[in-house]
KELO-45977 format. One record per residue (C-alpha): residue in three letters; residue number from 1; chain; x, z, y. Coordinates in Angstrom, 1 decimal. Layout:
% residues N
@res->Ala n->NUM chain->A X->X Z->Z Y->Y .
...
//
This chain:
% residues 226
@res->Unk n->1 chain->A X->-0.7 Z->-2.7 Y->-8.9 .
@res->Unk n->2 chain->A X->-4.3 Z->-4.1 Y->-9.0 .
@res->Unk n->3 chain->A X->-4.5 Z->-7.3 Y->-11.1 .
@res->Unk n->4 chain->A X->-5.4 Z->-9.3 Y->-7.1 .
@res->Unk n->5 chain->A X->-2.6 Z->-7.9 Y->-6.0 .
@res->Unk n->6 chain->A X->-0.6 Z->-8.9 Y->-8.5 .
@res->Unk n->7 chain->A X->-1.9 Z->-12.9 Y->-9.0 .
@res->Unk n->8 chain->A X->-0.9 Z->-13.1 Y->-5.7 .
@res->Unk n->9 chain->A X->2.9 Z->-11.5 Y->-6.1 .
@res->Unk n->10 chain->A X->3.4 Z->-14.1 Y->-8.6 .
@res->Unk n->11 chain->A X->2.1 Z->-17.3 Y->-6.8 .
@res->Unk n->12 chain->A X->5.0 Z->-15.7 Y->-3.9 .
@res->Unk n->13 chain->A X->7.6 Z->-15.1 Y->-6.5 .
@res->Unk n->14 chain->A X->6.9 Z->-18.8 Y->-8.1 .
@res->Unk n->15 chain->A X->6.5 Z->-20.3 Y->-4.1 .
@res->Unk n->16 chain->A X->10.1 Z->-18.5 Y->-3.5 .
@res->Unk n->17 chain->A X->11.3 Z->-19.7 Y->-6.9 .
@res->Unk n->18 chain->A X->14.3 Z->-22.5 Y->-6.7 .
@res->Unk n->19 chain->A X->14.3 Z->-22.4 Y->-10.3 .
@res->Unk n->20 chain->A X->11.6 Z->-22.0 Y->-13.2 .
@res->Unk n->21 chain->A X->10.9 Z->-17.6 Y->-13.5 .
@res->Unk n->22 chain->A X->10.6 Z->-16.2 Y->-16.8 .
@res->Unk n->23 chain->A X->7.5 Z->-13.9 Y->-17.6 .
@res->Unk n->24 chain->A X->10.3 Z->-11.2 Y->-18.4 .
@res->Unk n->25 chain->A X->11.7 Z->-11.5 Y->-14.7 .
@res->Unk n->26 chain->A X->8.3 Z->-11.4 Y->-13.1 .
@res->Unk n->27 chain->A X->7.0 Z->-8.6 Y->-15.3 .
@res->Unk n->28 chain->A X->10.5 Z->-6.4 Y->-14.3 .
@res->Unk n->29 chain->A X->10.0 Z->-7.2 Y->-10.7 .
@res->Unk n->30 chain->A X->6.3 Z->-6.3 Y->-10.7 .
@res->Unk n->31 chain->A X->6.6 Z->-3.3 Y->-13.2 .
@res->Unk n->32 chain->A X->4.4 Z->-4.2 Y->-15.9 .
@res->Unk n->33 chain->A X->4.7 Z->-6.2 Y->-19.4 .
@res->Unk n->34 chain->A X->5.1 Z->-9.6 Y->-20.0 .
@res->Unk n->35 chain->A X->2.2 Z->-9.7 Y->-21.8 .
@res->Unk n->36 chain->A X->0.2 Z->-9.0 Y->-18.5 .
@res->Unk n->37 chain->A X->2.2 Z->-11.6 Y->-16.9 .
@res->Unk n->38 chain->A X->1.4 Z->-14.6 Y->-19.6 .
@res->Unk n->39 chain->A X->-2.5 Z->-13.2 Y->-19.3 .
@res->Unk n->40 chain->A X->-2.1 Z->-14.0 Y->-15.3 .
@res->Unk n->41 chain->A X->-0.2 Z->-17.2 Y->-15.7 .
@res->Unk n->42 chain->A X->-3.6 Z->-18.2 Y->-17.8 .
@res->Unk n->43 chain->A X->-6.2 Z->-16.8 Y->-15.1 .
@res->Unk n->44 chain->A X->-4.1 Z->-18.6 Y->-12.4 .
@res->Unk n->45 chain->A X->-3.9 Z->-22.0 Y->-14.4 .
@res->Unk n->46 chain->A X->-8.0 Z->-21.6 Y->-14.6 .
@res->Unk n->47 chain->A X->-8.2 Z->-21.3 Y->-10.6 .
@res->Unk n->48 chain->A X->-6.1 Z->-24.5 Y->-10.7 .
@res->Unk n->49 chain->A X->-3.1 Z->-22.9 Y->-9.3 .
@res->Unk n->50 chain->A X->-1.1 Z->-25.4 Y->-10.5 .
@res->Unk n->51 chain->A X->1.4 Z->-23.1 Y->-12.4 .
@res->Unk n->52 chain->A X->4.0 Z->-25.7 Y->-15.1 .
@res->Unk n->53 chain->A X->5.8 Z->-24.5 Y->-18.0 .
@res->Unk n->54 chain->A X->5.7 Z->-21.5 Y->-20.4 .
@res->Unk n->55 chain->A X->6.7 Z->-18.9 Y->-22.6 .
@res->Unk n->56 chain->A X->10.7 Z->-18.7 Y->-22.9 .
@res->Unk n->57 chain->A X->11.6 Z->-21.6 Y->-20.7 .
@res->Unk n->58 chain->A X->9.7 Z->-20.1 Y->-17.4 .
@res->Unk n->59 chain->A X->7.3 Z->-21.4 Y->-15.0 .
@res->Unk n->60 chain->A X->7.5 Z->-23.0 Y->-12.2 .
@res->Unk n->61 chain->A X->4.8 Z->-23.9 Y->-9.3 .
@res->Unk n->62 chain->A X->4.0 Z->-27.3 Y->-8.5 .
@res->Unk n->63 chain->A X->4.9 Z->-28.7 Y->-5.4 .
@res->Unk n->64 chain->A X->2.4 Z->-29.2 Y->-2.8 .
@res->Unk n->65 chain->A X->0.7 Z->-25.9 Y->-3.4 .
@res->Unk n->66 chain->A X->0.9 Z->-23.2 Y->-1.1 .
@res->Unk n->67 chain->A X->-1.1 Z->-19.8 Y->0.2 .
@res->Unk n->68 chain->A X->-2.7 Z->-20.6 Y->4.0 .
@res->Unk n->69 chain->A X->0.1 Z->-20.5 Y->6.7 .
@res->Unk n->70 chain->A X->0.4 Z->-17.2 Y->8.8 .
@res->Unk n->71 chain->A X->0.3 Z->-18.1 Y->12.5 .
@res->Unk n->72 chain->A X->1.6 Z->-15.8 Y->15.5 .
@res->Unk n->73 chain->A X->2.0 Z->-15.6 Y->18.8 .
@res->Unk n->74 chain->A X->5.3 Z->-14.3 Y->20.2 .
@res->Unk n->75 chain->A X->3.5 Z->-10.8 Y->21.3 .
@res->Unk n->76 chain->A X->1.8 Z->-10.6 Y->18.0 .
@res->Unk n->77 chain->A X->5.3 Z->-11.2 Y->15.5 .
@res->Unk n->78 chain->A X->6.7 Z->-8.7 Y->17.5 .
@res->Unk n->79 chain->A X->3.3 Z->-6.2 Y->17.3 .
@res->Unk n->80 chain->A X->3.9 Z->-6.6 Y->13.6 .
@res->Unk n->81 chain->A X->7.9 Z->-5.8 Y->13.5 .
@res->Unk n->82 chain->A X->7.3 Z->-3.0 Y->15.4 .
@res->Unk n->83 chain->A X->5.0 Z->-1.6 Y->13.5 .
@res->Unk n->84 chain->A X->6.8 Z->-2.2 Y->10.2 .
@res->Unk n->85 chain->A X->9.3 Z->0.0 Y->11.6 .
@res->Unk n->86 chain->A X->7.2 Z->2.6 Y->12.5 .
@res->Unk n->87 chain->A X->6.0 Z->2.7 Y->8.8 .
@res->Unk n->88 chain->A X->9.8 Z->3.1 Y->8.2 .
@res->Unk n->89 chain->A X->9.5 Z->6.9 Y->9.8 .
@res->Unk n->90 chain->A X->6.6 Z->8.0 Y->7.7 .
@res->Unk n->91 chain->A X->7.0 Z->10.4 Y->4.5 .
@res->Unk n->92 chain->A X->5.0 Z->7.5 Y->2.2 .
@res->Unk n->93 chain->A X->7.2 Z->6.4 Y->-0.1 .
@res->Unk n->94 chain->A X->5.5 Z->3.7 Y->-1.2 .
@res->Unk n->95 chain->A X->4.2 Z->2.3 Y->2.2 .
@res->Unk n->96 chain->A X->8.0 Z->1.8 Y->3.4 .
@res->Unk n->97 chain->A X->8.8 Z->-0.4 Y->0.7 .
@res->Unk n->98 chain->A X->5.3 Z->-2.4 Y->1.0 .
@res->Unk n->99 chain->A X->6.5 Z->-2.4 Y->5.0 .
@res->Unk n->100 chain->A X->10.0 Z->-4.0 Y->3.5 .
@res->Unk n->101 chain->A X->8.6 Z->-6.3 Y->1.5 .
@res->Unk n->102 chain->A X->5.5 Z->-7.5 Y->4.4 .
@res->Unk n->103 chain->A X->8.3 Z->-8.5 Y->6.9 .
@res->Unk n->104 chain->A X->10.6 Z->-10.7 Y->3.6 .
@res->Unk n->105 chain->A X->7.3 Z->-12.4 Y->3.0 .
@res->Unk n->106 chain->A X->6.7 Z->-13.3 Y->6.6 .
@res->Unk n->107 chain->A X->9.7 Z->-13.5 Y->7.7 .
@res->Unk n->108 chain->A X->10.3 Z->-16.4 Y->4.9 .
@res->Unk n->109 chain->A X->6.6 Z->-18.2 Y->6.4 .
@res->Unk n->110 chain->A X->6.7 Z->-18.5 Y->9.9 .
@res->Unk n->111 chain->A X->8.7 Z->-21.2 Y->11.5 .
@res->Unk n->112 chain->A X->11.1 Z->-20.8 Y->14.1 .
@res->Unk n->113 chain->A X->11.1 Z->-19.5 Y->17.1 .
@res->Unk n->114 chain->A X->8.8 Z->-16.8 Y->15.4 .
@res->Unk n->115 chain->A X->11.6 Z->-16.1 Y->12.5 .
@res->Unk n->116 chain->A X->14.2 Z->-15.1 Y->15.5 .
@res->Unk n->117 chain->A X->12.2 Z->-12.0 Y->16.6 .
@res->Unk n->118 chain->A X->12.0 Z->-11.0 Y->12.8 .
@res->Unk n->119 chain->A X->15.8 Z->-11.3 Y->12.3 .
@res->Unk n->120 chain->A X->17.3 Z->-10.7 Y->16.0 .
@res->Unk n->121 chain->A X->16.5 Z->-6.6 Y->15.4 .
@res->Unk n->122 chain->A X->15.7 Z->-6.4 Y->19.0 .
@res->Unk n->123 chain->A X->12.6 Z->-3.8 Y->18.5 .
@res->Unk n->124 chain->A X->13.6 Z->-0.3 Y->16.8 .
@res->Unk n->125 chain->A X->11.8 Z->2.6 Y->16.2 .
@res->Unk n->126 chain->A X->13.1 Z->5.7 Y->17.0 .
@res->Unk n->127 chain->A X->12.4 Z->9.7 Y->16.4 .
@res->Unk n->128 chain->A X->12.7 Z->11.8 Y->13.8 .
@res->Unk n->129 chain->A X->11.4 Z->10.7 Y->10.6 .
@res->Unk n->130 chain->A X->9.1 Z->12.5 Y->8.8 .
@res->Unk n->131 chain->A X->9.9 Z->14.2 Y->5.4 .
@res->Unk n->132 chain->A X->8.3 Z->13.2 Y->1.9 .
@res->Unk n->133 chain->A X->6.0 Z->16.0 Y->0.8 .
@res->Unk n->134 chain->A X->7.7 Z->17.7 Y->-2.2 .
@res->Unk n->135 chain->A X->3.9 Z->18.5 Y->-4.7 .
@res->Unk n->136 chain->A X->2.0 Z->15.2 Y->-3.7 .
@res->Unk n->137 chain->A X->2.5 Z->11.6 Y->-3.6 .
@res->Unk n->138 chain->A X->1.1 Z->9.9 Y->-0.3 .
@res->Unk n->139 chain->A X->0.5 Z->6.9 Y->-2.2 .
@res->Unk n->140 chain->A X->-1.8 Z->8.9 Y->-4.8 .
@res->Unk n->141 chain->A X->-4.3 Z->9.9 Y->-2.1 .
@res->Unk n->142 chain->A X->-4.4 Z->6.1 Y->-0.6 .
@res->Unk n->143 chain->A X->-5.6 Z->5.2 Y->-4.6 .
@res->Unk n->144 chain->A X->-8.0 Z->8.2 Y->-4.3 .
@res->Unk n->145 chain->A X->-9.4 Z->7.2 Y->-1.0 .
@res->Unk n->146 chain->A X->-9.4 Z->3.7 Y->-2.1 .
@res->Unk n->147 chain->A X->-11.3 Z->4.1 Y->-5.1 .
@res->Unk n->148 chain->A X->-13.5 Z->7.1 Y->-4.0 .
@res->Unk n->149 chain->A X->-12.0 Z->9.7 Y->-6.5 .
@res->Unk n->150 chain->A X->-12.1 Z->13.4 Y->-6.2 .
@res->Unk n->151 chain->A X->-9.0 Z->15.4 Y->-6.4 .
@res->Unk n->152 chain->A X->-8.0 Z->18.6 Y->-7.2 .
@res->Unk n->153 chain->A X->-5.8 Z->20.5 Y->-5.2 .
@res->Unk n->154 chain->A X->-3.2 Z->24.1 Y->-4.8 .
@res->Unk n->155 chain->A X->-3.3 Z->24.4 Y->-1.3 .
@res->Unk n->156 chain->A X->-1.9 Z->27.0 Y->0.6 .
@res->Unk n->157 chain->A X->-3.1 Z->27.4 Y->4.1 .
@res->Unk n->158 chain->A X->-1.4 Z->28.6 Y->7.1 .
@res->Unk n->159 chain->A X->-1.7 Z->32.2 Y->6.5 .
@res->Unk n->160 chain->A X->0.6 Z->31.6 Y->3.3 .
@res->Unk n->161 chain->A X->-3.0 Z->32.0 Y->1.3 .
@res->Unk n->162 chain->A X->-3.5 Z->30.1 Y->-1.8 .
@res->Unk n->163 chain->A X->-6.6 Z->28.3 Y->-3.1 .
@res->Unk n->164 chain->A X->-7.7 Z->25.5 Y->-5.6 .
@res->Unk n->165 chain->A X->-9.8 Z->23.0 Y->-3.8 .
@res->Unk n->166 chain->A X->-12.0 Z->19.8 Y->-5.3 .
@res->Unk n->167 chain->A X->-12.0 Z->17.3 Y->-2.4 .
@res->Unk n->168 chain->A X->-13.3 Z->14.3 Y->-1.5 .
@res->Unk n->169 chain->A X->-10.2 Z->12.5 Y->0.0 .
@res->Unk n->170 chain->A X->-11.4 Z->10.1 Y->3.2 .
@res->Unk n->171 chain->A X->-8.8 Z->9.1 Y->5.9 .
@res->Unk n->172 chain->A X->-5.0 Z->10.0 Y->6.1 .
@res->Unk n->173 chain->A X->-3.5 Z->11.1 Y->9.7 .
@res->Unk n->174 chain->A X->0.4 Z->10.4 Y->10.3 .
@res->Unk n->175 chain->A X->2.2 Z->12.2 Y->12.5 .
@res->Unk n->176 chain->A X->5.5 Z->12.0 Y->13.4 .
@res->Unk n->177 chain->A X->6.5 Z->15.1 Y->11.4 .
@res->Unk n->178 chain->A X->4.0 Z->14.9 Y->8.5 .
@res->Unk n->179 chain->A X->0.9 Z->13.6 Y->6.8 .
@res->Unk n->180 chain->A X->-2.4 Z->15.4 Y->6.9 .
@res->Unk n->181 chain->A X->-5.2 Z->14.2 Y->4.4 .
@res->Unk n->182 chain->A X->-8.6 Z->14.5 Y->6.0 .
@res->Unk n->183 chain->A X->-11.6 Z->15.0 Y->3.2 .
@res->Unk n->184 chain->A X->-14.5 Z->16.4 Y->2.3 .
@res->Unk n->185 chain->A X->-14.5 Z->20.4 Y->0.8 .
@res->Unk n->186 chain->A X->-16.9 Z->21.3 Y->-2.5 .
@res->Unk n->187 chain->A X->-16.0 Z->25.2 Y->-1.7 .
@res->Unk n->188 chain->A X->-16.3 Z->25.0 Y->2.3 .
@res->Unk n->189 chain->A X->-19.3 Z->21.9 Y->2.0 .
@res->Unk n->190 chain->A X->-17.7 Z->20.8 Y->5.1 .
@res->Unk n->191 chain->A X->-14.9 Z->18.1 Y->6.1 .
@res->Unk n->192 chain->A X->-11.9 Z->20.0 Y->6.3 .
@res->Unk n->193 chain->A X->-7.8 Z->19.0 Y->7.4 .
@res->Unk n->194 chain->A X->-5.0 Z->19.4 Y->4.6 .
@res->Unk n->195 chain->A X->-1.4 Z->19.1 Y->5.5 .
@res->Unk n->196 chain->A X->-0.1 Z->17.3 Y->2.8 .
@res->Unk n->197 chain->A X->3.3 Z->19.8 Y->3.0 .
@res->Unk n->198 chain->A X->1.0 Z->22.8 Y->2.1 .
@res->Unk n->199 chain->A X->-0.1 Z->20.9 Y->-1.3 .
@res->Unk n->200 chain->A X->1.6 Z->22.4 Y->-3.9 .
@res->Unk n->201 chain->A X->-0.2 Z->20.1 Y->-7.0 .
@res->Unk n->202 chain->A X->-2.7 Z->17.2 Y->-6.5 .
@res->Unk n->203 chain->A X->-4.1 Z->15.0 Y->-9.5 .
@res->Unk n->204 chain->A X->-7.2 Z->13.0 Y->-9.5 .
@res->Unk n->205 chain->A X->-10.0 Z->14.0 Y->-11.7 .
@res->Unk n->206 chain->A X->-12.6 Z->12.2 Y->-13.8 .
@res->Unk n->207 chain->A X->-15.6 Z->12.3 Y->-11.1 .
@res->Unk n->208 chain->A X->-16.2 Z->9.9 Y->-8.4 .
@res->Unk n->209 chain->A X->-17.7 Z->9.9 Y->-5.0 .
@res->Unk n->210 chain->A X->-18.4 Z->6.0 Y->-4.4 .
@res->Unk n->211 chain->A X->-20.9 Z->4.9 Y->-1.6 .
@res->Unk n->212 chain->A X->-20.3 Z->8.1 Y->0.2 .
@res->Unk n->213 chain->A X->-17.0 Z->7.7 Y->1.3 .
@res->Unk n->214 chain->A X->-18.0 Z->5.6 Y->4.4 .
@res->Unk n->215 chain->A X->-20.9 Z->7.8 Y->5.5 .
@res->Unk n->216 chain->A X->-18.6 Z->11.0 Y->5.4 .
@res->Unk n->217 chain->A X->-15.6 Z->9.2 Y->7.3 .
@res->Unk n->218 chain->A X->-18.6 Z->8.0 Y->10.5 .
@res->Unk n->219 chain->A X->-19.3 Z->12.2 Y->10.0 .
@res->Unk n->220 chain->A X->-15.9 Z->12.6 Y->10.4 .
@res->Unk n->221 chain->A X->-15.2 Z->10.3 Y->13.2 .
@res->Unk n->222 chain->A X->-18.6 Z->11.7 Y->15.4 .
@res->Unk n->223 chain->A X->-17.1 Z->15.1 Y->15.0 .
@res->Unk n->224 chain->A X->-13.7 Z->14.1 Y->16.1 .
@res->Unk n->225 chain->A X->-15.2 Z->11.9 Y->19.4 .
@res->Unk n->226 chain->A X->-17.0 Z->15.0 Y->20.6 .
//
């Protein structure tokens, strides 16, 4: 989790909070040390979050201190529920629990009568849901796309053929029965499709596309309009 990302988790756990949070608690719940937590808890104080307490007896957030309210409409709450439940059907792992954890956080914000469409379970998803791929971890190529990082890849193609491929990873496509990773090919020099059920390995290596990876996902899209 990126250090952003995490300040924020622990102004929510602390906003939540009926009682004062221990770094140890925080730091098992966000799955990193303590000693990361008590370095946030000192960047937070600095931004005049007004975080009380400290190490052994816990922390606690001031009242009167809270994160801009989310505000819906009816149609838009239930745009988002239904679309947490579709990210329920994918094969990413690590986007269904995100999805889990998006509608307890909002679900716990809005008022009422926006709380009822989150908690009535009156929109579903349904259809198959689509398998995790075995070799690669979806949430691996969202880092890679993210940070504009090459990877290397075992791919075998539809033939049954095998090949090791350095890519430059720019969009992932869901579909209802898998994932397919769209990037850019150093051995074809062209933007190329990859089921993610054909990889067979898939680590990142030390070399970095960065500034590129918007310019080769408008090639991408131009290509795909025509």
């Amino acid at each position: 989790m990126r250090k952003a990302s995490r300040l924020f988790e622990i102004i929510q756990i602390l906003r939540l909070a009926r009682r004062p949070v221990t770094a140890a608690d925080m730091a098992e719940r966000l799955e990193v040390t303590s000693r990361s937590i008590y370095r946030d808890i000192v960047a937070l104080q600095a931004m005049r979050v007004p975080i009380e307490g400290g190490r052994g007896i816990g922390y606690i957030l001031r009242p009167g201190f809270d994160l801009p309210p989310l505000m819906f409409s009816i149609e838009e709450t239930e745009a988002i529920v239904l679309a947490l439940a579709l990210l329920e059907r994918t094969g990413d792992r690590e986007l269904k629990v995100a999805a889990s954890r998006v509608g307890q956080k909002i679900t716990g914000a809005v008022p009422e009568p926006l709380r009822q469409v989150f908690q009535s379970q009156a929109l579903h998803a349904w259809g198959s849901i689509a398998a995790a791929p075995t070799a690669v971890d979806l949430a691996l190529i969202r880092r890679a796309i993210r940070d504009e990082q090459k990877l290397a890849l075992d791919y075998r193609d539809e033939f049954g053929r095998a090949t090791e491929r350095t890519v430059r990873p720019l969009a992932l496509i869901y579909y209802s029965e898998q994932a397919m990773m769209v990037a850019w090919c150093e051995l074809r020099q062209a933007i190329r499709n990859f089921r993610a059920d054909r990889v067979e390995h898939c680590e990142p290596v030390e070399a970095f596309f960065r500034g590129e990876g918007d310019r080769l996902r408008q090639a991408w899209m131009a290509g795909w309009k025509t």
